[in-house]
Each structure stands twice: as structure tokens, then as C-alpha cells.
C-alpha positions as CSV (number, residue, x, y, z in Angstrom):
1,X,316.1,133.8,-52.1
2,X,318.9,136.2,-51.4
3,X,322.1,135.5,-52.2
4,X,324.0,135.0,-48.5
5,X,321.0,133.4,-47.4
6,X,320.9,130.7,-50.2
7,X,324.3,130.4,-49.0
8,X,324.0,129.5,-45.5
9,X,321.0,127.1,-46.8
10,X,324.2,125.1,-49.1
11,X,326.1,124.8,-46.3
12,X,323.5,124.0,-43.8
13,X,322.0,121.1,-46.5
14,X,325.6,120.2,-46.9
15,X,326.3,119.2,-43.1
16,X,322.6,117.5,-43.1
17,X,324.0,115.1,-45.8
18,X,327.8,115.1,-44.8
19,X,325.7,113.7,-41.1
20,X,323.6,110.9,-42.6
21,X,326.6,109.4,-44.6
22,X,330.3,110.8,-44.1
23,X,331.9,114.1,-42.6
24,X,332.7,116.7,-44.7
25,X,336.4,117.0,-45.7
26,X,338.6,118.0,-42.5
27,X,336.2,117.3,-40.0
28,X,337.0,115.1,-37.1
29,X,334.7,112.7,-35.4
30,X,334.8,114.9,-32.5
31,X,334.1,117.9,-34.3
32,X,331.4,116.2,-36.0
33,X,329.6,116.6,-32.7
34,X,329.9,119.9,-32.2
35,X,328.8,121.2,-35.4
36,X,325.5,118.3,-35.0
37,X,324.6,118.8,-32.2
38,X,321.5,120.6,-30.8
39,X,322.3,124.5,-29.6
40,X,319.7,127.2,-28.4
41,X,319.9,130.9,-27.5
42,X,317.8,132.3,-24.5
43,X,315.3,134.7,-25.5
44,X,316.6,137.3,-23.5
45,X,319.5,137.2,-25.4
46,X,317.9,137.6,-28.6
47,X,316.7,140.6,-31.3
48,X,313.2,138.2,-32.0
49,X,312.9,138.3,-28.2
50,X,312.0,134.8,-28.4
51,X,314.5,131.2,-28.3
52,X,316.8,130.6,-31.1
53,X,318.4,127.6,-32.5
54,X,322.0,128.4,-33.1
55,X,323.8,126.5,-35.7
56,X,327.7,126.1,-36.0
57,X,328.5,126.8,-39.9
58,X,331.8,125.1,-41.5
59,X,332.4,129.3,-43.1
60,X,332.9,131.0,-40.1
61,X,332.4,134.1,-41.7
62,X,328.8,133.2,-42.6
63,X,328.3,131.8,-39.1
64,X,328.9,135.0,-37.4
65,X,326.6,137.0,-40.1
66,X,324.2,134.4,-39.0
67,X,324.7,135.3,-35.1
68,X,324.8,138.8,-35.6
69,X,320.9,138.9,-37.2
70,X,319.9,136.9,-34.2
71,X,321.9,138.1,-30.8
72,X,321.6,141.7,-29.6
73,X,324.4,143.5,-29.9
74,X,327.1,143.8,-27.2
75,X,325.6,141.3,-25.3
76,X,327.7,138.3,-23.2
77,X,326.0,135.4,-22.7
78,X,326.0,132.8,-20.0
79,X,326.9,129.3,-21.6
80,X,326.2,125.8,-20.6
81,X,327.9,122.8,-22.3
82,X,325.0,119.6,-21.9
83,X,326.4,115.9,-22.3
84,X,324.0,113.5,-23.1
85,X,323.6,109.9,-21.6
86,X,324.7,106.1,-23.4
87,X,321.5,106.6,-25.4
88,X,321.6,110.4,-26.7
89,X,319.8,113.3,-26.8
90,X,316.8,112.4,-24.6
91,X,313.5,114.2,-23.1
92,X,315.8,114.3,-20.0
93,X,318.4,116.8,-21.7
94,X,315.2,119.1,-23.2
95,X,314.1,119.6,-19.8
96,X,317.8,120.5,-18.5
97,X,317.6,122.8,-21.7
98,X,314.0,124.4,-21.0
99,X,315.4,125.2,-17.0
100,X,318.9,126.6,-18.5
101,X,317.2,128.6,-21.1
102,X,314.6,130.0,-18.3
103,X,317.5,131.3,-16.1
104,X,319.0,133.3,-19.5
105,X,321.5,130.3,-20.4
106,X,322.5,129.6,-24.0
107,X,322.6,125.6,-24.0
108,X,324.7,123.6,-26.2
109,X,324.4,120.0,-26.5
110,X,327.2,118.1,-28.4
111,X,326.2,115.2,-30.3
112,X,328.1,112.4,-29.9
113,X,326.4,109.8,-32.1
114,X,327.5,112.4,-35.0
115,X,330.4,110.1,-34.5
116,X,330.4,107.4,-37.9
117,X,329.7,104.3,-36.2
118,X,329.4,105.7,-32.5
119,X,327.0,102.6,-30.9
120,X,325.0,102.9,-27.9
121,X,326.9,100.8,-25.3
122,X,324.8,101.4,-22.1
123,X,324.9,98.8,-19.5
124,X,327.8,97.5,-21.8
125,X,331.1,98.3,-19.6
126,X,334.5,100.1,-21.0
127,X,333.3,103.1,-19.4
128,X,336.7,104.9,-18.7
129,X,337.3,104.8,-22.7
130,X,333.9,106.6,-22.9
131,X,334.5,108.7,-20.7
132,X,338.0,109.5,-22.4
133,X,336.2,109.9,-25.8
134,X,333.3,112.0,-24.5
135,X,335.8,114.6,-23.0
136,X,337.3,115.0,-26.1
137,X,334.0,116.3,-27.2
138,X,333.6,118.9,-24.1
139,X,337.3,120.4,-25.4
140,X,336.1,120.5,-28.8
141,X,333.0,122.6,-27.5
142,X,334.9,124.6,-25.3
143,X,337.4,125.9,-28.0
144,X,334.1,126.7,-29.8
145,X,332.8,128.7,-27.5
146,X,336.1,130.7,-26.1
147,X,335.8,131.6,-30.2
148,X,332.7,133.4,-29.8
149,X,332.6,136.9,-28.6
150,X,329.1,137.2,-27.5
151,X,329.7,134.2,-24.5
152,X,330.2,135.1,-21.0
153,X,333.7,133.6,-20.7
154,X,333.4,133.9,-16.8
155,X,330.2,131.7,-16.4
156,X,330.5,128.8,-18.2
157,X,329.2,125.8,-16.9
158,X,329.7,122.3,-17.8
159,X,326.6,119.9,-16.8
160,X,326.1,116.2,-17.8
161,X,323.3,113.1,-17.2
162,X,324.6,109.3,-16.7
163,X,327.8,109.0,-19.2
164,X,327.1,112.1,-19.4
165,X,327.8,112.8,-15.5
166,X,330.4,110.6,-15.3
167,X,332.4,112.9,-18.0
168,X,331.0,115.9,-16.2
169,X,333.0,114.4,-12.9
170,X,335.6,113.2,-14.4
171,X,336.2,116.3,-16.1
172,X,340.0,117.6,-15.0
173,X,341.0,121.5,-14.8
174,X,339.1,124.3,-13.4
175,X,337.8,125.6,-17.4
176,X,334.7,126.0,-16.0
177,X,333.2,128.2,-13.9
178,X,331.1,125.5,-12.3
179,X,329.9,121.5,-12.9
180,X,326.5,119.9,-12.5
181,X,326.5,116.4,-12.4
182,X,323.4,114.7,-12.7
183,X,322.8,110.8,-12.2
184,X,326.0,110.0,-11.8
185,X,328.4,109.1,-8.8
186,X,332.3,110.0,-9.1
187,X,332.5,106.4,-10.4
188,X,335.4,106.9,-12.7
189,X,337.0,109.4,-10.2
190,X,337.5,107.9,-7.0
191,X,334.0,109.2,-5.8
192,X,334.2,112.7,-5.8
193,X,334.9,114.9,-8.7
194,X,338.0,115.8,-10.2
195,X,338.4,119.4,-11.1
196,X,340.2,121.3,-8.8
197,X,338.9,122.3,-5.3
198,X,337.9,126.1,-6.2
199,X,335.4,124.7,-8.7
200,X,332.0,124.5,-7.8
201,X,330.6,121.5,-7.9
202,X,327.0,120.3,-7.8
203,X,326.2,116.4,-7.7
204,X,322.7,114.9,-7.9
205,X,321.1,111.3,-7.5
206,X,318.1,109.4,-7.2
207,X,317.7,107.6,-4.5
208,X,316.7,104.3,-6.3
209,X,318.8,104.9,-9.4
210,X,318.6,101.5,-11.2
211,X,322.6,102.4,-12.2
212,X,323.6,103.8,-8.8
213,X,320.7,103.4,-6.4
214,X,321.2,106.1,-3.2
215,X,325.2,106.7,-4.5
216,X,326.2,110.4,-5.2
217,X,329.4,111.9,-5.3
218,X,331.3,112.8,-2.4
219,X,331.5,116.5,-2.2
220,X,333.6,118.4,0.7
221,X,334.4,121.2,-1.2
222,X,332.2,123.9,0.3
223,X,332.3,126.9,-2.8
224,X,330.2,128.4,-5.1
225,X,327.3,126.5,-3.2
226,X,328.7,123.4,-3.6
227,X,326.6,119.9,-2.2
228,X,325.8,116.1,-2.9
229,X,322.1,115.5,-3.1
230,X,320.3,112.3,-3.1
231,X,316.7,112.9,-4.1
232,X,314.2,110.7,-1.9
233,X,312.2,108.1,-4.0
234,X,313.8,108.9,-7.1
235,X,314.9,106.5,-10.0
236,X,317.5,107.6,-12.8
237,X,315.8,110.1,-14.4
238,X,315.5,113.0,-11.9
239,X,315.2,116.1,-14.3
240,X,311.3,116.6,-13.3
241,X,311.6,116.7,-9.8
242,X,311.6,120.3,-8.6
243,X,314.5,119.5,-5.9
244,X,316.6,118.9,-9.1
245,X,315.1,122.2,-10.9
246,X,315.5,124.2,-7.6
247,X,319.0,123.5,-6.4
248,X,320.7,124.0,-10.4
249,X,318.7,127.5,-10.1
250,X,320.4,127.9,-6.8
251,X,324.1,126.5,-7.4
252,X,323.9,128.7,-10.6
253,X,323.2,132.0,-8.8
254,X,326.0,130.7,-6.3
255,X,328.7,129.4,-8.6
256,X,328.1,132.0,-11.5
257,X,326.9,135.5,-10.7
């Protein structure tokens, strides 16, 4: 095995192990779910031509050799931050991840039970101080990403399901070039988002959610092809219906283009 690659293998093995009992020395428990969480290149984006898991490195130096085998050169890449719901990384974030990828997204998805001792509280209340905690995740991800020269610092998008959504609505400044919440209802903002008004917003509900049955954010902002859309019929999980897959491939080309 080559040298720099037997490298990258350490460190990779080394995050594996730091994950399954304690973080590596001057990690945080937010940046813990950054560097575990689940991140994927668009094939259009890449030299194999196909889709690429992308994986943070502690040596930055070796992460960027690492990017620079896999990413064509010169290229800026659309980005999309994912926050999961109270029970993790679920078949409802892979199919957000399959749509963003399709439309030439690179899709990261921070970890948060990377966290030592993060429980699943869904259902369970205190969801303001989740909401606090899970934000502090999106701002470790975004410093990440305004690190990394091959992202499209002018289309980044920051999407979320249930907690998820709620941190996605609650989320504050205008760092993103658009928001997609998803099964979730301003809640924790008052009812409609809280970025500022010149940041397109797209919110999106079943109509029989079991957490928020026909509720969606109020949206009266009208840019970047912003609306509130309840989806007829439709329980909590609402990644599968192609109104959901059909307006994020419009709001993108009219937030982010």
C-alpha cells in the first residue's frame, strides 16, 4: 500500500474508533458531527464520473490530496447541508440525497448522534434546546464548507426533515442562498421562518402529519420561488411523493441559479 495512502487509511481507522468510544483529542461534540457524518459528491462533479463519498480528514492537508484525486479540477460545486430528524440518518434523508445529487448537488449530512451520549428524544419535548444544539452543528458545517475551494459559495442551501426542519426554520441570517424545510411548521419561530426576508424559503407538509397534521409554515415572502405547500393525503414522511421531488427541483432552479 503506498505510503500517503496508508496514511489516510490511519486516520480514517482512527476517527472509526475515536466514533465508537471517545473523540479524538480537540474535537468538539459538534465537530464530531461534521467529521461523522455521511457526505457525497455528484457525479458530475467528479474525475470517476460516477458519485463519491467525501470524507472530512483531521490533516487537512491529506484531506485536500484526497479531494483533489476525486473532483475535477476548477470546478465549484453546488452544496446542500441535510439535518436529519429526532431519530438520525433515515431512508428519508437518502432519498433527499439521491434528488440533490441528481440535480449536480454535493450533499452533506452532519451526524448528530456523533455527539457521546446524544439520545434520541423524539416526541420527548425541550425542543428549543434542540434546536439550539442542532444549529450549532449547521455553523460548524458551514465553516467547513466556506473552507473548501471547490464549493459554490453562492448556492448553498440549507434543507432539514422534522427536528431537522425545525432547525432549518429556525435558522437566523441570510448564510444561505436558500432553505427547504420539510415536515416541519415554523414551530419554534412564530410560524414562519426566520432568516431574513431576501432568503428563499421553501416549506413542505403532509397533510396528515402525525406531528403537525395540515400545519406548514407561513410563507409571504415571495423570492427565489418561495411557497408553503401542504401535500394532500400525506403523513410525516413526504420524501417519495413527487410533489415534494418536483417543487425542491423547481425552488432550486429559482433560488439558486
Amino acid at each position: 500500500m503506498p505510503r500517503r495512502v496508508q496514511m489516510i487509511a490511519t486516520v480514517l481507522a482512527s476517527l472509526v474508533l475515536g466514533a465508537c468510544q471517545s473523540l479524538p483529542e480537540g474535537v468538539t461534540p459538534q465537530e464530531a458531527t461534521w467529521l461523522y457524518g455521511k457526505h457525497t459528491l455528484p457525479a458530475s462533479a467528479t474525475l470517476s464520473g460516477g458519485i463519491e463519498t467525501y470524507t472530512p480528514l483531521l490533516n487537512k492537508e491529506l484531506e485536500r490530496e484526497h479531494a483533489k484525486r476525486i473532483i475535477k479540477p476548477g470546478i465549484e460545486i453546488p452544496a446542500a447541508i441535510y439535518m436529519h430528524g429526532c431519530a438520525g440518518i433515515s431512508a428519508e434523508a437518502y432519498s433527499y440525497r439521491k434528488l440533490m445529487l441528481s440535480q449536480g448537488y454535493a450533499f452533506f449530512m452532519p451526524d448528530s448522534f456523533a455527539r457521546p451520549g446524544r439520545e434520541k428524544l423524539c416526541g420527548k419535548g425541550g425542543m428549543s434546546e434542540r434546536v439550539a444544539m442542532r444549529q450549532q452543528e449547521v455553523d460548524v458545517a458551514l465553516k467547513a464548507l466556506r473552507e473548501l475551494p471547490w464549493i459554490d459559495q453562492d448556492r448553498l442551501v440549507l434543507m432539514g426533515f422534522s427536528e431537522g426542519g425545525n432547525t432549518t426554520d429556525s435558522w437566523y441570517s441570510a448564510d444561505f442562498t436558500g432553505l427547504i424545510v420539510l415536515g416541519s411548521a415554523c414551530t419554534n419561530s412564530g410560524g414562519s421562518p426566520s432568516a431574513p426576508e431576501r432568503v428563499p424559503v421553501l416549506a413542505i407538509v403532509g397533510e396528515v402529519d402525525e406531528y403537525r397534521p395540515g400545519m406548514s409554515c407561513t410563507i409571504e415572502r415571495t423570492v427565489g420561488g418561495s411557497r408553503s405547500i401542504v401535500i394532500n393525503g400525506a403523513n410525516h414522511w413526504i420524501s417519495h411523493y413527487d410533489e415534494t421531488q418536483n417543487a425542491i427541483k423547481e425552488f432550486l432552479v429559482s433560488c439558486c441559479m
